[in-house]
C-alpha positions in Angstrom: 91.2 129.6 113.0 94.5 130.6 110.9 96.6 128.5 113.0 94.4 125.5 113.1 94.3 125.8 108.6 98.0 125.9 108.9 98.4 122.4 111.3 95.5 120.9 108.4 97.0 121.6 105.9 100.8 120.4 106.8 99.0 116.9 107.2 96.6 116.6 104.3 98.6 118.9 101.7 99.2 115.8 99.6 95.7 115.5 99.0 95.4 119.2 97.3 98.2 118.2 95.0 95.8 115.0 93.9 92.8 116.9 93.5 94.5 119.2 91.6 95.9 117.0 89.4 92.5 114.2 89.0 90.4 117.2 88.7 92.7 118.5 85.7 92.3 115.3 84.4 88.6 115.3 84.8 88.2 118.4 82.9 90.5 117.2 80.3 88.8 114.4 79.9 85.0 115.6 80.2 82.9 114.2 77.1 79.0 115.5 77.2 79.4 116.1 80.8 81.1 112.5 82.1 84.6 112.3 82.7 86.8 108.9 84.0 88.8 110.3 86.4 85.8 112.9 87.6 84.7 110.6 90.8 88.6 110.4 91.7 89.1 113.8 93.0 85.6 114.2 94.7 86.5 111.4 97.1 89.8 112.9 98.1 87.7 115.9 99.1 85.4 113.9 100.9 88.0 112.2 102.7 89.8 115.4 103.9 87.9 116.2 107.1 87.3 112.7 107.7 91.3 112.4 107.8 91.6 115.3 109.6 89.4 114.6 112.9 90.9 111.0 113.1 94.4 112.4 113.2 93.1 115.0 115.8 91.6 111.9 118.1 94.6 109.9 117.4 96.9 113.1 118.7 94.3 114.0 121.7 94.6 117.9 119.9 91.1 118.0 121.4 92.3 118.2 124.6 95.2 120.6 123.8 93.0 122.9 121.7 90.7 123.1 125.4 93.7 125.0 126.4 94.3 127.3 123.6 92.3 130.3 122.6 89.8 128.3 119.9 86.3 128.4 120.5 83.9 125.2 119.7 83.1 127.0 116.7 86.7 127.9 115.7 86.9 123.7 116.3 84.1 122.6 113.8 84.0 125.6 110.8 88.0 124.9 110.5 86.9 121.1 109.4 84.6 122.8 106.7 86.5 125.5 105.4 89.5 123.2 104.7 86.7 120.8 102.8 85.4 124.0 100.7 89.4 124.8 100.0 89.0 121.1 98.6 86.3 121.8 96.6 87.4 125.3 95.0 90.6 123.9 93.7 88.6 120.7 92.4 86.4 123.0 90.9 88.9 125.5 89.1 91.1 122.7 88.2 88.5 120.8 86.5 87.2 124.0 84.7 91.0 124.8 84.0 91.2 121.5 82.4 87.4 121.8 80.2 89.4 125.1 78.9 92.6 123.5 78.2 91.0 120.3 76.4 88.3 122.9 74.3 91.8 124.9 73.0 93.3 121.7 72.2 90.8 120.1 70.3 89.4 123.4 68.9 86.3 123.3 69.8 83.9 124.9 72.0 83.2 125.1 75.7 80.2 122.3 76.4 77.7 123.4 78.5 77.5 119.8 80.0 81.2 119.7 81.3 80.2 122.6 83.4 76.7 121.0 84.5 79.0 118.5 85.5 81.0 120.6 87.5 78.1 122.0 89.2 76.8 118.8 89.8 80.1 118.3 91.8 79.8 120.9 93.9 75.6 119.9 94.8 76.7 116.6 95.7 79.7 117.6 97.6 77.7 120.2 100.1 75.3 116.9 100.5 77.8 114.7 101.6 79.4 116.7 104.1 75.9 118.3 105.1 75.1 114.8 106.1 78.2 113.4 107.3 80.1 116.0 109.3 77.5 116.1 112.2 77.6 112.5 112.7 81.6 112.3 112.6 81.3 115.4 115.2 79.2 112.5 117.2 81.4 109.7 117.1 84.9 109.8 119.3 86.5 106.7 117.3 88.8 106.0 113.8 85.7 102.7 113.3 82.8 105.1 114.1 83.9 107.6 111.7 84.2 104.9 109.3 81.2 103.4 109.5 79.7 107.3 109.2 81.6 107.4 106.1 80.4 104.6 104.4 76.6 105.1 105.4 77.0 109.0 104.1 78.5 108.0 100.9 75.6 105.4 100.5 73.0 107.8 101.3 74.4 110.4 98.8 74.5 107.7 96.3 71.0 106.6 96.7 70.3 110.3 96.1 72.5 110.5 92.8 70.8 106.8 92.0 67.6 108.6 92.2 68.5 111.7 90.2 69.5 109.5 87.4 66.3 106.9 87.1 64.5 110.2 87.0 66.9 111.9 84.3 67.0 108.5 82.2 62.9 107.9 82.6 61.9 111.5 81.6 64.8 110.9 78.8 66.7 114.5 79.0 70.1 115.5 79.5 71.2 117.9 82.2 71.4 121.1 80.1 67.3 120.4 79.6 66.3 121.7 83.0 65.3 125.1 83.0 68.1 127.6 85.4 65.4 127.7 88.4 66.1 123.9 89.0 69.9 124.5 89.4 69.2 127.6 91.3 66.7 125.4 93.8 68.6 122.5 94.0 71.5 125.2 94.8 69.4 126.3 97.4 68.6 123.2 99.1 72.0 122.1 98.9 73.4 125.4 101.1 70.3 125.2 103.4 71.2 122.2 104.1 75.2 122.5 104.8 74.2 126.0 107.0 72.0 123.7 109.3 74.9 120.9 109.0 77.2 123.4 111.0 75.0 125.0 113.5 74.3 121.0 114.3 77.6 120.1 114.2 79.0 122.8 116.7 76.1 121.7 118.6 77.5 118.2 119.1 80.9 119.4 119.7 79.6 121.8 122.3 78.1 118.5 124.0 80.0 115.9 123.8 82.1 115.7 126.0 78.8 116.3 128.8 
């Protein structure tokens, strides 16, 4: 799997250097837990593995991998890990930045930016839960599209959701008690566990 991070990252390195820098941003700029820039580095992360397999289909690398020592498995948890790479330095670049912009303006560290952060990270495990079995599926640059757009809406009819019910029960985010992070938490790995197992599923079969 080493050698198949390597080739990745060679063609999407650009991206880490964006999310590291939008993410600093993003914790600079965090204010009772909503930043500007915040939505900016999450979508290069998002974009990563869909990037990554079309530049694979484009280059037939399927059909050369067949003949190299990676296993189906090797094929599909690659894709992830270079997503959760994404994340982590989203993550510790945008808490770099809280800790930065608290020294700066002398104040303390807000308990919101980091619900914020967290909050990141639940809805980043959603969207690829949901959408890297179904770009596994597709063979085509339009099908992965389409995939894209329909996983982003479906996370943001979840995050629509979350916020009616925040706004109607009128409490912020550091008002839920720690078991509802920890479930949601929960839910959130479930869910990107199964995502794999399905996804090297479909890749196992698709070619049948």
């Amino acid at each position: 799997m080493k050698a198949l991070l390597i080739k990745d990252f060679h063609i999407i390195k650009l991206f880490f250097v964006l999310i590291l820098l939008f993410s600093f941003a993003t914790g600079i700029s965090l204010k009772n837990g909503a930043g500007s820039t915040g939505i900016v580095g999450v979508m290069y992360v998002l974009l990563m593995p869909n990037i990554l397999m079309n530049q694979d289909e484009y280059t037939k690398f399927s059909r050369l991998a067949s003949m190299m020592p990676f296993s189906n498995t090797d094929m599909v948890l690659e894709k992830y890990v270079v997503a959760l790479i994404g994340l982590a330095v989203s993550v510790l670049s945008s808490g770099l930045g809280i800790v930065v912009s608290s020294l700066l303006n002398g104040t303390g560290l807000s308990v919101s930016s980091f619900a914020f952060i967290l909050g990141e990270i639940l809805l980043v495990l959603v969207y690829l839960a949901v959408s890297m079995p179904l770009n596994f599926r597709v063979t085509t640059q339009v099908g992965r599209t389409v995939t894209m757009i329909v996983s982003m809406l479906l996370v943001a009819l979840l995050i629509g959701v979350g916020v009616v019910v925040v706004s109607i029960s009128n409490v912020s985010l550091t008002d839920f008690p720690a078991w509802v992070y920890v479930a949601a938490g929960v839910v959130a790995l479930a869910l990107f566990a199964g995502s794999i197992l399905l996804s090297v599923h479909i890749y196992r079969n698709r070619d049948k």
